[in-house]
N, C-alpha and C positions, 0 to 999 in steps of 0.2 A: 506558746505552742498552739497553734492550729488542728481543729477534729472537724475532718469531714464527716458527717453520716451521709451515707448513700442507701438510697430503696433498690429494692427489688427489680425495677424497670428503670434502673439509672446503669447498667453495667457497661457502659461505655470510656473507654480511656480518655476521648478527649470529651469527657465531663467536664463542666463549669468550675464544678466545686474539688475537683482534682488538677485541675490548672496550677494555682495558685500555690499547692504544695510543697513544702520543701521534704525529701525523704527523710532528711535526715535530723529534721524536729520534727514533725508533724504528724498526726494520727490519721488513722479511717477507724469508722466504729461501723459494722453491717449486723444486722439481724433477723432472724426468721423467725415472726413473729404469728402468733394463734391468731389473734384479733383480726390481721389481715389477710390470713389463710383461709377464714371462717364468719368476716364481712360477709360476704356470702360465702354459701356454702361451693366452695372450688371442684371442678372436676380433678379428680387425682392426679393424672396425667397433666396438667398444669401447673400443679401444685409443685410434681416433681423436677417439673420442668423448669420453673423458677429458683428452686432452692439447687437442681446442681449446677444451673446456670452460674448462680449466685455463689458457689462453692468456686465454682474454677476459676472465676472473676476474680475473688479474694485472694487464689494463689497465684494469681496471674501478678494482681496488682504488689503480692509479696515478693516476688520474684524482680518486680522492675523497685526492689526496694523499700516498699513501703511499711510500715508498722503497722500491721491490721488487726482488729479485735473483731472477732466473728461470733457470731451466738448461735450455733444451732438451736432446731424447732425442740427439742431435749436435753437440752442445757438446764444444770439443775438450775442457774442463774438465770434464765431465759426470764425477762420479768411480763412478758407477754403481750405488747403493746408498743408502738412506736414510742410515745411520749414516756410510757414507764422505762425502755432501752434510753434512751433520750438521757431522760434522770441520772440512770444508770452509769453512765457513759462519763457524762462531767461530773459524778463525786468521783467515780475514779480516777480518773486521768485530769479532771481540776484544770481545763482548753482556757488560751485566754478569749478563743470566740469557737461557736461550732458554726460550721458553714454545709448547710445544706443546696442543694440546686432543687428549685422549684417544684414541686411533687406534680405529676401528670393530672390528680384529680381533686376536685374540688373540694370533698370534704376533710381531705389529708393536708392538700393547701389550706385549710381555715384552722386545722389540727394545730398544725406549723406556724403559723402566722400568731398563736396564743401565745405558744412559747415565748414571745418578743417582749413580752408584759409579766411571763411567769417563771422566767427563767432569771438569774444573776447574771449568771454569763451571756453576751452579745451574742446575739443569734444573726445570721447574714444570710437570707435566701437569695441565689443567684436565678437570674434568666435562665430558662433551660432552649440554648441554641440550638440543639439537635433537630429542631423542627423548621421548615423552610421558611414558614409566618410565624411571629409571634403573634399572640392573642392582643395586643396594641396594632399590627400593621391590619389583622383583619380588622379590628373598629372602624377604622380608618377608613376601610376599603368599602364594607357596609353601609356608613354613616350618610344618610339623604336618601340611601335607597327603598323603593318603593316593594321590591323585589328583591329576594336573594336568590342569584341562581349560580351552580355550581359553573356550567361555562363559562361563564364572564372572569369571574374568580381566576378559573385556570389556564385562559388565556394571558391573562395579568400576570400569572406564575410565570408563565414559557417566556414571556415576552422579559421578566424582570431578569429569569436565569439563564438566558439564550436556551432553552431547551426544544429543537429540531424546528430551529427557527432558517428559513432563507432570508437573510437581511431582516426588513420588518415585516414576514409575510411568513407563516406558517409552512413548514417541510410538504411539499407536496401541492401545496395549493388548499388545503381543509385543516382546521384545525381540529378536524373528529368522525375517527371512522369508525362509531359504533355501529353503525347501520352495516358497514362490511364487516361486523363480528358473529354473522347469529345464524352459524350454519349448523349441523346437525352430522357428525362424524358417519360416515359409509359405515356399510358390514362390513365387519373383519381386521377395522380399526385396531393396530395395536399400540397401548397408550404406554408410554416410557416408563418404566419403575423408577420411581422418586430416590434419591440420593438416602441412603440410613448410615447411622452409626451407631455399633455396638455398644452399649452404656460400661465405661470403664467402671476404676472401681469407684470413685468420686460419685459415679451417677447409682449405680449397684447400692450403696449407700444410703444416697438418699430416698431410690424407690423402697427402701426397706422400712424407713423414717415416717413416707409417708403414708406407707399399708401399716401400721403400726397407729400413728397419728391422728389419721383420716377415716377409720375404715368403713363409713358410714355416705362417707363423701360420692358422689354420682361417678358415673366412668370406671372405665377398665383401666389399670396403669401398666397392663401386659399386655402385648410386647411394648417396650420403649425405643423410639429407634431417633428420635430428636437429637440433631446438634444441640449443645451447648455452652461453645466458647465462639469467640468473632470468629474464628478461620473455619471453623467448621459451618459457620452460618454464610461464611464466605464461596464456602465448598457448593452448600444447595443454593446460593443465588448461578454459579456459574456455572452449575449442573442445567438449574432450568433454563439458564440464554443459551448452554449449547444446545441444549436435547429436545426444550417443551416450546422456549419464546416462538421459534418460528413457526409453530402450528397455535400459540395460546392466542391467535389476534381471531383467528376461525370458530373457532372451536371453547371461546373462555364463556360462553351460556348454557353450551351442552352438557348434560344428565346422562350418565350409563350406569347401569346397576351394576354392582361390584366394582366401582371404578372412582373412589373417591375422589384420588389426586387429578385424575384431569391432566389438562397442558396449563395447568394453575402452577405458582412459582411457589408458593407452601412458604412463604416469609414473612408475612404481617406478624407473627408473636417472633421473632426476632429483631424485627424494626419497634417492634413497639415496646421490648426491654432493655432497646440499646447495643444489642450485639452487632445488628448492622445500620449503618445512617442513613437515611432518604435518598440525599444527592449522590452518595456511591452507588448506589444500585439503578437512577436513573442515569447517571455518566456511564455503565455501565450495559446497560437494555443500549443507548443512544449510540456506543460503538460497535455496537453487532451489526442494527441497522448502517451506520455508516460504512463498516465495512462487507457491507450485503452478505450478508448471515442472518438477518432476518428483517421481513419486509414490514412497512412502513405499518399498515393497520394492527399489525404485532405490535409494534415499539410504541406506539400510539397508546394504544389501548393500556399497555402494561403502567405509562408513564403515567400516564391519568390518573389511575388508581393510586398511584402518590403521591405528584405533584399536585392534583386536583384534588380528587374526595377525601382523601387523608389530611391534608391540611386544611379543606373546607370543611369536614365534620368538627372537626378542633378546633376551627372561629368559631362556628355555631355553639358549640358547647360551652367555651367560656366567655362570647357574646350574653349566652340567653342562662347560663345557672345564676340562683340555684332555680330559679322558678320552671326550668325546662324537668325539671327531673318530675314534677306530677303534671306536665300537662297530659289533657285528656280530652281533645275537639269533640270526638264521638261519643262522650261521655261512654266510653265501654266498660262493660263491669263484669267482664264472667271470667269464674277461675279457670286458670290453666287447667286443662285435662290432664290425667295421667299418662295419655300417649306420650305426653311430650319426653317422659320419665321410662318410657320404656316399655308401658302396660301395652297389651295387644289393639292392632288398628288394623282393618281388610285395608286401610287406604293404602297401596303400596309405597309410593311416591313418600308418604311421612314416615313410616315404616323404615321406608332405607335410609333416610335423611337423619332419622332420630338413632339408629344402629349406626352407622356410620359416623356419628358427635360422639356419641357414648364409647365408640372404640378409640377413636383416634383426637379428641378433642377439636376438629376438626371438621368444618364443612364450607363449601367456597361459595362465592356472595351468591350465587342463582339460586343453589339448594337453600338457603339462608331466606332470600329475600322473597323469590316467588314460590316455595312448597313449605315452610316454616313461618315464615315472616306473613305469608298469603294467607296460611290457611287463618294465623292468628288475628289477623284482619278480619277477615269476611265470619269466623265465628263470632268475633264482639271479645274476645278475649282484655281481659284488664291488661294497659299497659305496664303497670308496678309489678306484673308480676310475667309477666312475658319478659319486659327488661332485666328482670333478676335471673330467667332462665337464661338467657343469650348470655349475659354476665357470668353464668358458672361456667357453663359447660365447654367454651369455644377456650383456646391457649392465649389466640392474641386479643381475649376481650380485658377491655379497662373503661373505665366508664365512659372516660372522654370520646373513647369512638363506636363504643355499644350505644350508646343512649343516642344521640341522635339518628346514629343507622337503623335504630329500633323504633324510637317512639318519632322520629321524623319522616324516614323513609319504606317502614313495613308499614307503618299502624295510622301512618297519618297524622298523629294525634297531638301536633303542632297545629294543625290546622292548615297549614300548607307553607311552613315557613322554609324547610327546607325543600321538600318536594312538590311540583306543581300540579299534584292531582294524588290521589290514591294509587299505588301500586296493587292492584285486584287485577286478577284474571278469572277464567273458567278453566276448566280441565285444559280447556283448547291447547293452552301457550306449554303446558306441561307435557304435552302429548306430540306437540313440537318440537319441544329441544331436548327429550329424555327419549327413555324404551320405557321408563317404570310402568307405563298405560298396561303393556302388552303382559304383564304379569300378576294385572291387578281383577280382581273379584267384580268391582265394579265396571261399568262401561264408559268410556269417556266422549262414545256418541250418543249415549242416552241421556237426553235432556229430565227424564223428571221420571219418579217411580223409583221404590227400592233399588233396583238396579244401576239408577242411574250413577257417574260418578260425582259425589257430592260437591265439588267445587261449580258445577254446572248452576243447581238452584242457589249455592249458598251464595256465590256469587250478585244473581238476579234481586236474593234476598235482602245483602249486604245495600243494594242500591236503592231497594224499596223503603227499609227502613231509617236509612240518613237522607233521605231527600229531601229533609228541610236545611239538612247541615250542607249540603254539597251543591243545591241545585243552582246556586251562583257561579259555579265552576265553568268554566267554558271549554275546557277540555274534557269537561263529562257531559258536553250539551249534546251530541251525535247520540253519547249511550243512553242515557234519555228519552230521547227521541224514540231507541229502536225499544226501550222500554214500553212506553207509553204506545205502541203500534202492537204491543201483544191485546191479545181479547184478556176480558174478564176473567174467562174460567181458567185462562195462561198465567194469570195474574194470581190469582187463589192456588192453584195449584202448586208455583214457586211457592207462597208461603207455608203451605200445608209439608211441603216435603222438607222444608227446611225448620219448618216444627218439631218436627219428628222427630228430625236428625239433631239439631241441637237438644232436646229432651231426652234422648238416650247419652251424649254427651254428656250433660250436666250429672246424669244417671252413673256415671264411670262405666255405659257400656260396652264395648267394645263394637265401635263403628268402621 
């Protein structure tokens, strides 16, 4: 007899290690365990969002026949630990091998890979196929290069999986129309309401499990309106190719207040627990476009984000761990603020971004990368502990693709491995693609002075102070340049204002 254990973010039918199966000997063993509820401390609403995922998964898979052994998070059995479930699992049922599929993160893989030495019974980690590259084809892909840059990468992708290819020549003539993405929605814009489903009882359940469990844990778990089986995650992929895809190619950098979803497709934590696969959902964007339902810088842009960054942030991470998890280029060392947590902040812009994660676990990569990711840049914020925030608080964070979107692409602090320069702005780029400017206490034309809005100096500041770490950069030689053209007293006066404001910060004032 054969015992699958499946995680959390394995719910997928056509799993590796559900292949193999016979129903009619063989087991699944799943468990909702503390240790990985509280690795880090989970926003609730994720929390819950895994465990009734994980619930209806189990009766899914009972249903197509299977024998399943489930543990809820309150099982008096609950032994609280992968490996202690693990134990658990082969006294009782005595498998003559347990066959897991590869864990998504690295220190769960190394958890797993012990077992092979501590266990009696034959342990067999499968490939996890669910991802377009395995972490061997990226080696491969990497290996001699002097650079890693995500285009190259995801041309290589389109090209290997025909995707919105003409022959051997890219749909269109481009293979990238970011530059047609960065427009700024009209007054009066009305943004589609996102697909929701009422939490049966299964899900009723488990938000009760976890306001009981958790109650300490970050986030609101009210209201819940999350899919949680494949059809339902089926539902909101083909919600947004009717309703959002044909405006998210314009419009997917744009900020409105009170507007979290956006023409954003709201699917990364369903692709990333298995309820939906990569290549379905890009064969899917690819037939809208074909059958002109939606225009080419839409499908483009949507397609990227999975067959590119999603599978490039997943080379990089099991390319460069474990040593990727403390790098630190900028050597930055300041703790997170309380803002980040919900304490009061006049900056509007973080304000809505921090309210908006806290309600909905949820925020899309702009508010992420340039008003979260940005500020915690240009403050000097430690990346251990930035990457621990993004790691609670978001649904579809896992480490494999938090840590390098964090400590690669907000913080820099790779050094430039994944990205080719700092991502910093000034108020400016914010005051471009949002409204939040226009409701904020600060000025986003005032360059310096109480008044000003703080990303203006902090920014100038951010450039002052690593200019021995960056000034090789050649894409930071222009800003530079216009540095070095400010006078003296322009020069002192950035630092003075950005004195301030970081000292009230470090202070818990409320800035």
């Amino acid at each position: 007899m054969k015992l699958a254990f499946i995680l959390g973010d394995q719910l997928s039918h056509r799993l590796p290690s559900l292949a193999t199966l016979d129903p009619a000997t063989d087991h699944i063993w799943m468990a909702e365990v503390k240790a990985e509820a509280t690795a880090v401390r989970h926003h609730k609403k994720k929390i819950a969002f895994i465990f009734s995922a994980m619930r209806h998964f189990a009766a899914e898979l009972g249903q197509r026949g299977f024998t399943v052994h489930y543990t809820r998070i309150n099982d008096p059995h609950n032994a609280g630990s992968f490996r202690a479930e693990a134990e658990r699992a082969l006294q009782t049922l005595q498998p003559e091998t347990l066959l897991i599929t590869a864990p998504s993160e690295y220190r769960v893989l190394t958890e797993v890979e012990s077992w092979k030495n501590e266990f009696k019974t034959p342990v067999e980690i499968l490939p996890d196929d669910r991802f377009l590259s395995s972490p061997e084809d990226f080696a491969r892909w990497a290996a001699g290069r002097k650079q890693f840059r995500m285009e190259f990468f995801y041309r290589e992708m389109r090209r290997r999986y025909d995707i919105l290819m003409d022959g051997d020549d890219p749909e269109g003539g481009k293979w990238n129309y970011d530059h047609d993405n960065r427009k700024t929605p009209p007054k009066g814009t009305v943004i589609p309401e996102p697909a929701r489903f009422p939490p049966d009882a299964i899900t009723r359940q488990a938000l009760e499990d976890v306001a009981r469990e958790f109650p300490d844990h970050f986030g609101d778990l009210q209201p819940f309106h999350y899919a949680v089986t494949h059809q339902g995650a089926l539902q909101i992929l083909h919600h947004f190719i009717e309703e959002r895809l044909p405006r998210f190619g314009d419009y997917q950098d744009a900020m409105l207040q009170n507007e979290p979803w956006m023409y954003h497709s709201h699917i990364a934590h369903y692709l990333n627990c298995g309820l939906l696969l990569p290549l379905d959902c890009i064969r899917a964007a690819e037939a809208a476009y074909q059958s002109g339902n939606a225009p080419l810088n839409a499908v483009e842009g949507f397609i990227r984000q999975i067959l590119g960054w999603r599978e490039y942030v997943r080379g990089i991470y099991w390319l460069k761990m474990p040593e990727y998890e403390t790098a630190n280029f900028l050597e930055a060392d300041r703790p997170l603020p309380p803002l980040y947590w919900g304490a009061p902040t006049r900056m509007n812009c973080l304000a809505q971004c921090v309210r908006e994660t806290r309600e909905n676990a949820y925020a899309h990569h702009i508010q992420r990368l340039m008003v979260l990711g940005n500020f915690a840049l240009l403050a000097g914020l430690d990346p251990r502990e930035v990457n621990n925030w993004f790691h609670v608080v978001y649904a579809d964070a896992y480490q494999w693709v938090e840590l390098p979107n964090v400590s690669g692409m907000s913080l820099f602090a790779d050094g430039g491995l994944l990205a080719s320069k700092p991502y910093s702005s000034s108020g400016a780029y914010i005051n471009k693609m949002s409204n939040y400017c226009r409701a904020c206490p600060y000025s986003v034309t005032t360059k310096a002075g109480p008044k000003a809005c703080p990303f203006n100096y902090l920014y100038w500041n951010f450039l002052q102070r690593n200019r021995e770490r960056l000034k090789g950069n050649q894409r930071l030689a222009m800003t530079y340049r216009t540095l070095d053209k400010m006078t003296p007293a322009r020069q002192e006066e950035i630092q003075t204002d950005a004195t301030r404001f970081l000292r009230d910060l470090d202070a818990a004032e409320p800035v």
